[in-house]
C-alpha positions as CSV (number, residue, x, y, z in Angstrom):
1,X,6.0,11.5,-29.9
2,X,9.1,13.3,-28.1
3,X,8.3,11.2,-25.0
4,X,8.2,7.8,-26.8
5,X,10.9,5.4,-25.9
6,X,12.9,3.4,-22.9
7,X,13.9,5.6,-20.4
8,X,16.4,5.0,-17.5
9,X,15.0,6.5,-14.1
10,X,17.3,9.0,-12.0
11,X,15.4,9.3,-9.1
12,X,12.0,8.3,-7.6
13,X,9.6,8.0,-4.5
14,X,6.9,6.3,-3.1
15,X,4.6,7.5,0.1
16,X,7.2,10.8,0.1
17,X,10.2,8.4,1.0
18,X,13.0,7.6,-1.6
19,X,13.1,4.9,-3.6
20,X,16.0,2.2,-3.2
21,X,18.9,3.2,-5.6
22,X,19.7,-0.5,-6.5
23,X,15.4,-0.4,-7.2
24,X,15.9,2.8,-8.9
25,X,18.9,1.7,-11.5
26,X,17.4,-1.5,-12.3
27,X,13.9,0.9,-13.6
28,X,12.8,1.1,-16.8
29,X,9.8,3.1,-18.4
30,X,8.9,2.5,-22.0
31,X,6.5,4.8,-23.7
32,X,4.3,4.2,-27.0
33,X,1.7,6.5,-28.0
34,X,-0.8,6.9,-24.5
35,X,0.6,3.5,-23.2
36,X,3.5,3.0,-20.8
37,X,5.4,0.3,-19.0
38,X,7.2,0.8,-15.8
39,X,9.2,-2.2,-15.2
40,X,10.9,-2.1,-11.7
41,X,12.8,-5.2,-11.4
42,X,11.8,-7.3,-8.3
43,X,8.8,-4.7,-7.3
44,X,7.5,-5.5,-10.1
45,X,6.0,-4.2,-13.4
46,X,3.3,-2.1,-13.8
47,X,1.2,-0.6,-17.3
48,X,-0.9,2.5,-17.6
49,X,-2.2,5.1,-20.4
50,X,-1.5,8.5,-19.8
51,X,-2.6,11.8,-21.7
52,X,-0.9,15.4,-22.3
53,X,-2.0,18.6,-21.5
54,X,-0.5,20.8,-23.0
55,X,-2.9,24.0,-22.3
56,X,-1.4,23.8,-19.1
57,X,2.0,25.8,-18.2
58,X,4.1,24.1,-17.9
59,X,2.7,21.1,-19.9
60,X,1.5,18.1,-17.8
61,X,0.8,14.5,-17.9
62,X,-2.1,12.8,-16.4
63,X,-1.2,8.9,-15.9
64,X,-3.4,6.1,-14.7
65,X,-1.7,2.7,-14.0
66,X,-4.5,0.0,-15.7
67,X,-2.7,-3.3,-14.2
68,X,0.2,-3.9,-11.9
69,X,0.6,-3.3,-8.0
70,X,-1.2,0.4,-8.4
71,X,-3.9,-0.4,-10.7
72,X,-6.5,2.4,-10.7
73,X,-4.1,5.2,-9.1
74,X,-3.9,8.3,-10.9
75,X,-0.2,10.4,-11.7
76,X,0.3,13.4,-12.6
């Protein structure tokens, strides 16, 4: 529940390089219950379930985009 909401990204990067900063500011991820939705302006917008683990140390989250331009990739 403490992850739910519309966050703002800071920072981000694809295939090790860094993402755009106008791409970054313009991102938005939006989180209810396992479902999220990563909305990066003109690259697109892309939806995924993701599931805590919070045996691990530090806790981690296991993500899997279910539509958009990375459907079937796996985060984590």
């Amino acid at each position: 529940k403490k992850t739910e909401g519309t966050w703002n990204l800071v920072s981000g990067e694809a295939d090790g390089k860094p993402l755009p900063e106008a791409e970054v500011k313009s991102a938005k991820l939006t989180i209810v219950g396992d479902a999220y939705t990563v909305d990066l302006g003109a690259a697109g917008v892309k939806k995924g379930t993701q599931k805590l683990d919070a045996t691990k140390s530090p806790k981690q989250i296991d993500a899997k985009d279910t539509s958009g331009p990375t459907v079937g990739e796996n985060h984590g």
